[in-house]
matplotlib code that plots the C-alpha trace (Angstrom):
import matplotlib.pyplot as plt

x = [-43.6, -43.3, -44.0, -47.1, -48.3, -48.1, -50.0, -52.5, -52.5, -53.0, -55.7, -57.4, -57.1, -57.8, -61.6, -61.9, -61.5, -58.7, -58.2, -54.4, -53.7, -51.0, -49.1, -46.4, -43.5, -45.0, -45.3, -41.7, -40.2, -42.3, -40.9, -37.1, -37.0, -35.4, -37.1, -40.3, -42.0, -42.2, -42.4, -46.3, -47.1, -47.1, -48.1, -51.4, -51.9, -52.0, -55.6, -56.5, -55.7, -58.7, -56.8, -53.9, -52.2, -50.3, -47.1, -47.7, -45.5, -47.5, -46.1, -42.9, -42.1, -43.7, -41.5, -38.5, -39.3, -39.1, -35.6, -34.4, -36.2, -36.2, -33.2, -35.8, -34.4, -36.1, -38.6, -39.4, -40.3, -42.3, -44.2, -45.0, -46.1, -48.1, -49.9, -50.7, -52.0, -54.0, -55.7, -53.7, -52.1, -51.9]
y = [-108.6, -109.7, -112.9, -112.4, -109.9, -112.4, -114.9, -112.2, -112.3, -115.7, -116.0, -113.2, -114.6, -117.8, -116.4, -114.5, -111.4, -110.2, -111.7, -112.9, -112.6, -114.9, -114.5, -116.0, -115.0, -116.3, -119.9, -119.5, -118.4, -121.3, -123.8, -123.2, -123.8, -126.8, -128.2, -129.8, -129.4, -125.9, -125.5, -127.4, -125.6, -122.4, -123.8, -124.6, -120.8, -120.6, -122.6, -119.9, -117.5, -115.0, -113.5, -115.0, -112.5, -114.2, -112.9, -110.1, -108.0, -105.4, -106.1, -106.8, -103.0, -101.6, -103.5, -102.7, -99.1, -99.9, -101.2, -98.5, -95.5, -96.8, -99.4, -101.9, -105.5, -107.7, -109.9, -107.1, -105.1, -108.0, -108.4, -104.3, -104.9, -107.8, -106.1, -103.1, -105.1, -106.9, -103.6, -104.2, -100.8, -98.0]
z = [7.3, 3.4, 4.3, 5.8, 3.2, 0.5, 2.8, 2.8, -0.6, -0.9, 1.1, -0.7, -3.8, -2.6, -1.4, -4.3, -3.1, -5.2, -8.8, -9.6, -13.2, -14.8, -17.3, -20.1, -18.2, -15.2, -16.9, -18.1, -14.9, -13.3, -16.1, -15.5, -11.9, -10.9, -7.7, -9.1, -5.9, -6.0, -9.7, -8.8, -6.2, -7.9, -11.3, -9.0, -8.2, -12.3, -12.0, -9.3, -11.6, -13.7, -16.4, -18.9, -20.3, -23.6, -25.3, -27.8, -30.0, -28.2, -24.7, -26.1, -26.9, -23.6, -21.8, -24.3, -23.7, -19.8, -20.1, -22.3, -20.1, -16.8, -16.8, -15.8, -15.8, -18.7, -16.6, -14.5, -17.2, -18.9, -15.6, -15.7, -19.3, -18.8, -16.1, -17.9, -20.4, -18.1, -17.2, -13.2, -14.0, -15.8]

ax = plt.figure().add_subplot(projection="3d")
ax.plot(x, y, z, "-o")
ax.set_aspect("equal")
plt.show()
């Protein structure tokens, strides 16, 4: 069932439907993984993407105040922050 919700996705973004918005620690992430063939493919969805959402100081402390209120893991709480910042949530 996961699987076939992110196909869903993919397919929606790939016809425009939805926007993906990509971010810094999404490059990073992308960047240390070790099997080349993967790390292209999904450094291809980056050209799909609408939005960039660059490091800032700004995200830094929401998503320090995520780990230190919620216990939320560092990249998860960079991904949370970059979204907000991205206007994706609130």
């Amino acid at each position: 069932m996961e699987t076939q919700a992110k196909l869903n996705i993919q397919e929606q973004v790939k016809n425009h439907d939805v926007e993906l918005v990509w971010s810094f620690i999404l490059t990073a992430e992308n960047e240390a993984n070790p099997d080349c063939d993967i790390r292209n493919k999904i450094a291809d969805w980056m050209d799909l993407s609408a939005n960039y959402v660059q490091y800032s100081h700004e995200i830094e402390i929401y998503a320090a105040n995520l780990m230190e209120q919620n216990g939320v893991d560092a990249k998860d709480a960079l991904h949370v922050a970059c979204a907000v910042q991205a206007d994706c949530i609130s």
